[in-house]
KOLZAPA-536300 format. One line per 8 residues: their letters; for each residue x, y, z of C-alpha. Coordinates in pm, whole numbers, padded with zeros to 5 digits, always signed. Example, Ala and Ser with C-alpha at 12.3 -4.5 7.8 and 13.67 -1.06 7.14 Angstrom:
BEGIN
as) +01230 -00450 +00780  +01367 -00106 +00714 $
//
This chain:
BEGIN
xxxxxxxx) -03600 -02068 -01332  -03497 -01786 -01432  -03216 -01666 -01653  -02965 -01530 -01380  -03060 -01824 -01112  -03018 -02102 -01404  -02680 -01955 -01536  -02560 -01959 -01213 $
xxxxxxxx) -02648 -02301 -01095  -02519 -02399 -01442  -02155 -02266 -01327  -01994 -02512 -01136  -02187 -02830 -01217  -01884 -02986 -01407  -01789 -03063 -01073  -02132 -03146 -00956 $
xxxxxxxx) -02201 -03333 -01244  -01918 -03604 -01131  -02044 -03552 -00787  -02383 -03677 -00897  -02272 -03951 -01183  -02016 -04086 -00978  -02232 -04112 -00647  -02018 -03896 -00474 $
xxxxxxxx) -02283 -03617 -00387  -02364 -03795 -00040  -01986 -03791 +00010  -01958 -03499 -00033  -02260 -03328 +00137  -02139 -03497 +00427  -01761 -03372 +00419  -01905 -03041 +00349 $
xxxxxxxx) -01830 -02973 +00002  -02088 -02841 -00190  -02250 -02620 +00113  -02326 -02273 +00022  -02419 -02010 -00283  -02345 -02068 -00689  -02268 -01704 -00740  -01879 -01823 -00698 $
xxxxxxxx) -01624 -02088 -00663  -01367 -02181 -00437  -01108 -02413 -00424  -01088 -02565 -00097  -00776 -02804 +00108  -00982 -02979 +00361  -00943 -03357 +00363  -01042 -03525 +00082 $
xxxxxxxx) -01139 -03252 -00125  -00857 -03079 -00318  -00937 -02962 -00627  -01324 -02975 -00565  -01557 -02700 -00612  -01771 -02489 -00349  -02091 -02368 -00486  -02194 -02131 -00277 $
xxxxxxxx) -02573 -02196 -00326  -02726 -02554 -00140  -02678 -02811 -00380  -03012 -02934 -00249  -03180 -02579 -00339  -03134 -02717 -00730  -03345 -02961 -00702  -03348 -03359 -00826 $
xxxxxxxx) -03471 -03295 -01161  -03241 -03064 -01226  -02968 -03294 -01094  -03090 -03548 -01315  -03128 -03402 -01621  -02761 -03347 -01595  -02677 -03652 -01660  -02992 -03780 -01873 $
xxxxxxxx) -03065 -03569 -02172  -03055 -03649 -02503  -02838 -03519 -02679  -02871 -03413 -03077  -02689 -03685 -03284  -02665 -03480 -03613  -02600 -03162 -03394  -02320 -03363 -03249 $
xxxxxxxx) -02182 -03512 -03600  -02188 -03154 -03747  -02010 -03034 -03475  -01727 -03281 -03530  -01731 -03247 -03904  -01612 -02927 -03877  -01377 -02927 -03648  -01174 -03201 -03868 $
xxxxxxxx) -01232 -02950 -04178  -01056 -02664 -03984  -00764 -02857 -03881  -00432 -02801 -04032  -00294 -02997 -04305  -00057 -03275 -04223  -00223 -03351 -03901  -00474 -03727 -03785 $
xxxxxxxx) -00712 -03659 -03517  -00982 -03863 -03375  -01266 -03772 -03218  -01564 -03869 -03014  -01884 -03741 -02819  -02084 -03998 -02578  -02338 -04023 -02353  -02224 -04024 -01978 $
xxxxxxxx) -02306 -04379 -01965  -02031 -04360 -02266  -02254 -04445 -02562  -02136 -04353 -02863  -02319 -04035 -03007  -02061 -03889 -03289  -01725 -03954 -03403  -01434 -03941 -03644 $
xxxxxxxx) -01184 -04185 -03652  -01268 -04304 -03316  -01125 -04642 -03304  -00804 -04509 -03434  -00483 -04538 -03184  -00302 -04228 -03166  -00053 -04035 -02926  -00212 -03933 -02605 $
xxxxxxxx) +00042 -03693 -02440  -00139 -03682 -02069  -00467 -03769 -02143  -00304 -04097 -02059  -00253 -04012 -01711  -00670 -04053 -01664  -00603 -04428 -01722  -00337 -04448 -01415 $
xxxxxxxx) -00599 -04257 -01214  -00829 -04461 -01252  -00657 -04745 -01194  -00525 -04593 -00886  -00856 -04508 -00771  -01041 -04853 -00765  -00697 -05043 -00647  -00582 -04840 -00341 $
xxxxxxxx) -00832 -04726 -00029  -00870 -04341 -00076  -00767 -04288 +00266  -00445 -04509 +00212  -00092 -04275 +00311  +00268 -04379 +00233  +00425 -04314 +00520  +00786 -04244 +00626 $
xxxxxxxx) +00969 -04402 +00920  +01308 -04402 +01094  +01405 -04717 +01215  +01659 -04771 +01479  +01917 -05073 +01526  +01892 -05269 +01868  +02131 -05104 +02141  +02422 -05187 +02153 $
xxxxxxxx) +02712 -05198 +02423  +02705 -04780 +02392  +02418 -04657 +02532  +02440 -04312 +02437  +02433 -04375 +02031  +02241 -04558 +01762  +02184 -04647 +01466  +01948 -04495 +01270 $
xxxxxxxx) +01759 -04601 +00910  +01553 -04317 +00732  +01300 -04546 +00526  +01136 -04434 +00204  +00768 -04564 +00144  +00714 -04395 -00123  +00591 -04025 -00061  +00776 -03775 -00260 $
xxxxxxxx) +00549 -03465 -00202  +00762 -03440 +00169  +00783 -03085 +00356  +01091 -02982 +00490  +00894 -02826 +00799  +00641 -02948 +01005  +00350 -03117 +00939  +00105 -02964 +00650 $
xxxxxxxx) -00253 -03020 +00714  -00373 -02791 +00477  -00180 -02890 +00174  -00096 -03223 -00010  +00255 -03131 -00093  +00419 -03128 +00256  +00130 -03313 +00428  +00416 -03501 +00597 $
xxxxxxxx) +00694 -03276 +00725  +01050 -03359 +00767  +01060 -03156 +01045  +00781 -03314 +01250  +00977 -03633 +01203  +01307 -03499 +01340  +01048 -03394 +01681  +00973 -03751 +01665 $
xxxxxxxx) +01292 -03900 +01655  +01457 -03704 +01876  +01191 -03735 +02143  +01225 -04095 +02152  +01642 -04097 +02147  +01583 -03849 +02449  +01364 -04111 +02619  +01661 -04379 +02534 $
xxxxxxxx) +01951 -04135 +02695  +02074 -04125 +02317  +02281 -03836 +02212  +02460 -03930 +01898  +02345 -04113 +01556  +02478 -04272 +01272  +02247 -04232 +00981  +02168 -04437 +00687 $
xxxxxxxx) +01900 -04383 +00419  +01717 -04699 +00269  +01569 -04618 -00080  +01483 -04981 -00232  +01174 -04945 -00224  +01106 -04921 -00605  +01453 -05192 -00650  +01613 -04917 -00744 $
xxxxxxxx) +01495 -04895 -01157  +01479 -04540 -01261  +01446 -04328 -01549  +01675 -04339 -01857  +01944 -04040 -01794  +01781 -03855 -02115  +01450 -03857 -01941  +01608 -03825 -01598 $
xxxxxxxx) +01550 -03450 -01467  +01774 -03520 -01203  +02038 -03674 -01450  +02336 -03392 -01554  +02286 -03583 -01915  +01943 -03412 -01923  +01904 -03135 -02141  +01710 -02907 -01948 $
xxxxxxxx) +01389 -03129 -01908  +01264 -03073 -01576  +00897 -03185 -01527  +00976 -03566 -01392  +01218 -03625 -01130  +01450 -03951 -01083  +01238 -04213 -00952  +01270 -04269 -00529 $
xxxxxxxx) +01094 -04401 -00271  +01150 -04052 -00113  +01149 -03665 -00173  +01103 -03348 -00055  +00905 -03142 -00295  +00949 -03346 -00579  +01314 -03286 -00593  +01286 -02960 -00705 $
xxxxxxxx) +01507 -02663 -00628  +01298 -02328 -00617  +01651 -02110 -00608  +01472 -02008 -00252  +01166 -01910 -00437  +00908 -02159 -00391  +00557 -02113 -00512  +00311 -01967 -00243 $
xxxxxxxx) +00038 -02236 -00333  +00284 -02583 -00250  +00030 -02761 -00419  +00031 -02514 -00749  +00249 -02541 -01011  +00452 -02272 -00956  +00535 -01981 -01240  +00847 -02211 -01391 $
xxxxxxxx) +00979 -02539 -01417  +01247 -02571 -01194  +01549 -02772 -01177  +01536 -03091 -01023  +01795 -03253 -00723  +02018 -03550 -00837  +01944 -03863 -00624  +01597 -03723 -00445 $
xxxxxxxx) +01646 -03995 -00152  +01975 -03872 -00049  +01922 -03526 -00054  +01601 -03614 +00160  +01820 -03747 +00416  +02078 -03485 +00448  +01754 -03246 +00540  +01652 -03485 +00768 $
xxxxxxxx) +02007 -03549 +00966  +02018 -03135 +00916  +01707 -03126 +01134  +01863 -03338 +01375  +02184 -03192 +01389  +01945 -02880 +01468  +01750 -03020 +01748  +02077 -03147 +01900 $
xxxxxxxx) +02194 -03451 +01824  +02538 -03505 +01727  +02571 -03745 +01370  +02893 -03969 +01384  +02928 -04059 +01016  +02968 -03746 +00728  +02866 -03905 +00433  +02487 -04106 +00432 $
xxxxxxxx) +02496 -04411 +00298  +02216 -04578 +00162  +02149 -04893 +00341  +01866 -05057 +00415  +01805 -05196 +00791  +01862 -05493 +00935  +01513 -05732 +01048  +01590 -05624 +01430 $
xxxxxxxx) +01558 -05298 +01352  +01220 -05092 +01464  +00997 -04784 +01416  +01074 -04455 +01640  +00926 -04230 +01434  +00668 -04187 +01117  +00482 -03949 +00962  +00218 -04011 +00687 $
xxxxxxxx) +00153 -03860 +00341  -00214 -03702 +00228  -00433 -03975 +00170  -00352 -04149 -00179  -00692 -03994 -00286  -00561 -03640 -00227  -00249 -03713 -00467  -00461 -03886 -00739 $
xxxxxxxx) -00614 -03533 -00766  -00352 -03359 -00760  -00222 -03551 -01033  -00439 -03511 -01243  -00503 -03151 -01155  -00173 -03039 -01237  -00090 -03293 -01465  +00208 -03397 -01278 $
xxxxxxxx) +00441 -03649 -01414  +00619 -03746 -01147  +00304 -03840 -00942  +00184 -04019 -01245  +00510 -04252 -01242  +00510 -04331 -00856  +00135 -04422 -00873  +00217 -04638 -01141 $
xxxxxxxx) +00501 -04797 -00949  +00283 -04852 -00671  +00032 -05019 -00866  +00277 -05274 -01019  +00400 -05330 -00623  +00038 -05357 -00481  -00095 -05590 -00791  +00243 -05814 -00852 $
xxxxxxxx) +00348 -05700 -01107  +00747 -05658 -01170  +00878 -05386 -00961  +00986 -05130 -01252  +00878 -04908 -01506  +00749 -05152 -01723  +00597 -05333 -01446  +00359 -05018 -01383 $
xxxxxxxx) +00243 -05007 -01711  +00175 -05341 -01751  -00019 -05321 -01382  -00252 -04981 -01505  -00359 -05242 -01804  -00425 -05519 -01629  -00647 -05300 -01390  -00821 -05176 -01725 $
xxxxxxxx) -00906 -05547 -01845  -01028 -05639 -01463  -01299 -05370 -01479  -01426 -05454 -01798  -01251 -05164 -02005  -01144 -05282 -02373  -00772 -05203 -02407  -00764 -05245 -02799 $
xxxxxxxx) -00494 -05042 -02954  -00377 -04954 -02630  -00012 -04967 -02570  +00156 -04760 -02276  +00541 -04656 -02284  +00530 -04526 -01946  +00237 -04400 -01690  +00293 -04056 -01760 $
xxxxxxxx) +00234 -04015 -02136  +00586 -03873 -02152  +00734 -04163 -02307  +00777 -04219 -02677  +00538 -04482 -02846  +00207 -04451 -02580  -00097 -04483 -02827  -00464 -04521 -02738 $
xxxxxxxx) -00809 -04498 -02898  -01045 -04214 -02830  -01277 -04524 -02784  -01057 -04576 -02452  -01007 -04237 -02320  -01417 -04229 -02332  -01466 -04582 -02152  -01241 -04448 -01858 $
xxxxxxxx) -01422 -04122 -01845  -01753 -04292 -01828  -01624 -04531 -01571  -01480 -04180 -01389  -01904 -04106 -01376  -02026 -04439 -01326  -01792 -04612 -01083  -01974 -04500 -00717 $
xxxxxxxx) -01742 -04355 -00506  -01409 -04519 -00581  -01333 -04305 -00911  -01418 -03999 -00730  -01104 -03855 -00688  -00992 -03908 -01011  -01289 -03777 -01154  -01270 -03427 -00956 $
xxxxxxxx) -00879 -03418 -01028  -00979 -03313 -01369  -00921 -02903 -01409  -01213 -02718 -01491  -01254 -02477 -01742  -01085 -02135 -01681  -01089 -02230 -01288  -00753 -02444 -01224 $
xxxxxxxx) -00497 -02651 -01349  -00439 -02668 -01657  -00753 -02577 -01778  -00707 -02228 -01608  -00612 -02045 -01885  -00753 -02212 -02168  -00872 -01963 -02419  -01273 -02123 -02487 $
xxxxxxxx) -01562 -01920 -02480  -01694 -01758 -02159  -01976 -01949 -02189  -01733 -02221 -02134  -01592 -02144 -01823  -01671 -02374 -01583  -01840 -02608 -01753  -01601 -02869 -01866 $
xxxxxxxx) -01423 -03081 -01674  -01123 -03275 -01886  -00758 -03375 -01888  -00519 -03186 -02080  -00236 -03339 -02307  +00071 -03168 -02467  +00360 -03302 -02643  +00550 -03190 -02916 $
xxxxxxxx) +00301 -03299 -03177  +00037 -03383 -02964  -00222 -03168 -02845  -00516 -03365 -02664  -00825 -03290 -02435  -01074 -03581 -02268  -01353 -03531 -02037  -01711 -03409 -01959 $
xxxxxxxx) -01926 -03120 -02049  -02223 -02950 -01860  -02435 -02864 -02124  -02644 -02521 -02098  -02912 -02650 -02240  -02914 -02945 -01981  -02758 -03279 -01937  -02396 -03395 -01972 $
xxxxxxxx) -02163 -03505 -02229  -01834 -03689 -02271  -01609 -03610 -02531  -01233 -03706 -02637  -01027 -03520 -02905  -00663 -03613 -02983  -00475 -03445 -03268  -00109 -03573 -03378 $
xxxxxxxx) +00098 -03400 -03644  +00400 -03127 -03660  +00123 -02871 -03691  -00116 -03009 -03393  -00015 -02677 -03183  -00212 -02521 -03436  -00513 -02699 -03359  -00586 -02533 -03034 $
xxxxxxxx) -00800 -02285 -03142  -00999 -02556 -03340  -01033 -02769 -03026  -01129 -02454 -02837  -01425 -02407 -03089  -01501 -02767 -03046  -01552 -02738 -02714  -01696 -02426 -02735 $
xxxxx) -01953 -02627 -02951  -02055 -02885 -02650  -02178 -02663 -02439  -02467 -02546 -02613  -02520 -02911 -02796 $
//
């Protein structure tokens, strides 16, 4: 092959790679994915494939060998060892870090203090996506529905119930088909509703929101971004069984890309539930229909109540991805919630934890030194083994299709997330696959390499200590290092 051709259909396979390993190539040759030529990627929206790469040469053009060397070749154990020694003799003093490279299958290659339980940060968050990924359906929506009280002797009003189920990536607008973040539109729902009070005669409403869903346990106020006790921490929002947005409050400036970051951290909305329902009885009061009561209370129906109206997040697949793309906390802590709902476990924040575990364990993943203060990696006290982080990534490669979304949710190298602007190599770019973590103290990086010489790798490196911001450019080398093992 030669030099340009193999280069090129070396760029991108990160993403191919966990296509491959994680059976998910047929998938996604038939949604249409990987069509094409290498020369470029492109991040694309369609169903099911956020955050997934289009190589714009035919997958099928690279032939099976290649494919399977990807995954298959051996890979230099003292070359691997020497690699690692030196990135612990570079790191600054005062800090512990453990390492570890593996085979994709996840057997052990190198190491350094590999069986040692440190802070994650978000490199936690690939244990609640995968988790998430072999509990719920892929296609699985939360969906959000107005419910309507049984006429009574006034024909011309009703009572209405705006029900949370869960989604908290809501649009204030219509219907978003080609985004995750305001899949399901406020706005479409108002059409809804108001269609069917039309049909009834029904020109007036009271309205009452029912947020239960999650029993109503929440953050602490400190971590609370929603919470006027919070010092400026804005990166996880109140927990609801509704939102629009998150809860946050763009100032009227709201990132072009609604399923980007966005260039800041915005502020977040107190009580995310209740300011979901005063845009919702806004877009009533827009379409026509007169409310009777000022303030919303929050209420849940009666039994007699029923549906007139629901629209339907992306598919639970979509917002795994996302998660992990973006490293979002708040997504992290509702699909932990919904995990502790969907495997009965208590219904709180504690609950979810002890649900992502108990997932672990089922699948055969050892959960030895693994202790997890929240789902997000936020939390004070989370600790876990590289040992761990490289089970779950291996089970992200070798877990058919139902880790697939988690395992293309991982940014790629100087491409997206928050791997866009990591300074490696540009050998790098491209090539590595892996979930970021950053805490005060923390600085941590887990996933999979596509190695230039051929084959694939998995590799974990967490660093804890005051001074572990200054082991960036150490990791970076490190990394830098896998490529060419």
């Amino acid at each position: 092959m030669k030099t340009n051709l193999k280069r090129a259909c070396t760029i991108g396979l990160s993403a191919l790679t966990t296509l491959c390993l994680a059976g998910g190539y047929v998938m996604a040759d038939a949604a249409g994915i990987v069509p094409g030529s290498i020369s470029g990627i492109s991040r694309i929206y369609r169903e099911g494939s956020i955050a997934a790469l289009n190589p714009q040469r035919s997958v099928r053009k690279v032939g099976k060998q290649t494919v399977a060397s990807v995954a298959h070749k051996d890979i230099n154990a003292s070359q691997a060892q020497e690699l690692i020694d030196n990135f612990m003799s570079s790191l600054p003093q005062g800090v512990k870090a453990g390492v570890l490279i593996a085979t994709t299958a996840g057997k052990e290659v190198a190491s350094a203090n590999a069986s040692d339980a440190l802070t994650p940060a978000s490199t936690l968050k690939t244990l609640v996506g995968y988790a998430a990924s072999v509990t719920f359906p892929s296609q699985e929506t939360l969906k959000t529905t107005v419910k309507m009280e049984k006429s009574s002797s006034d024909s011309t009003s009703a009572a209405l119930t705006l029900v949370g189920g869960g989604d908290i990536l809501l649009g204030s607008g219509a219907n978003d088909a080609q985004h995750v973040n305001g899949r399901a539109g406020l706005a479409t729902l108002a059409d809804q509703t108001v269609q069917a009070l039309q049909s009834r005669g029904i020109t007036q409403v009271s309205l009452q929101y029912d947020d239960s869903l999650f029993n109503h346990d929440s953050l602490s106020e400190i971590e609370n971004a929603s919470s006027p006790v919070n010092q400026g921490y804005t990166n996880l929002m109140e927990t609801s069984s509704m939102a629009v947005d998150e809860a946050r409050n763009w100032y009227g400036q709201p990132p072009a890309n609604p399923d980007g970051e966005g260039p800041w951290y915005p502020q977040r909305y107190a009580n995310p539930a209740a300011s979901t329902a005063e845009t919702f009885a806004q877009a009533l009061t827009n379409r026509g229909i007169k409310l009777t009561n000022e303030n919303i209370p929050q209420v849940s129906a009666s039994e007699s109540a029923f549906d007139i109206a629901q629209v339907e997040s992306a598919p639970l697949g979509q917002i795994i991805q996302l998660m992990l793309t973006n490293s979002d906390n708040s997504l992290a802590q509702l699909l932990g919630r919904l995990l502790a709902l969907r495997t009965g476990h208590d219904n709180t924040h504690a609950g979810a934890s002890d649900a992502v575990v108990s997932v672990l364990k089922q699948h055969g993943i050892s959960t030895d030194g693994l202790v997890m203060a929240d789902t997000s990696g936020l939390g004070d006290g989370s600790a876990i083994t590289p040992q761990l982080l490289a089970q779950v990534q291996s089970a992200y490669l070798n877990t058919a299709g139902l880790t697939w979304n988690a395992a293309v949710g991982m940014p790629i190298s100087h491409y997206n997330g928050t791997l866009l602007n990591r300074a490696f190599n540009a050998e790098t770019n491209g090539l590595v696959r892996a979930k970021t973590g950053s805490l005060e103290g923390v600085r941590s990086l887990a996933g999979n390499v596509v190695r230039t010489n051929g084959g694939a790798l998995i590799f974990v490196v967490i660093v804890n200590g005051e001074s572990a911001i200054q082991a960036l450019p150490a990791m970076n080398t490190f990394v830098d290092g896998l490529v060419t093992l």
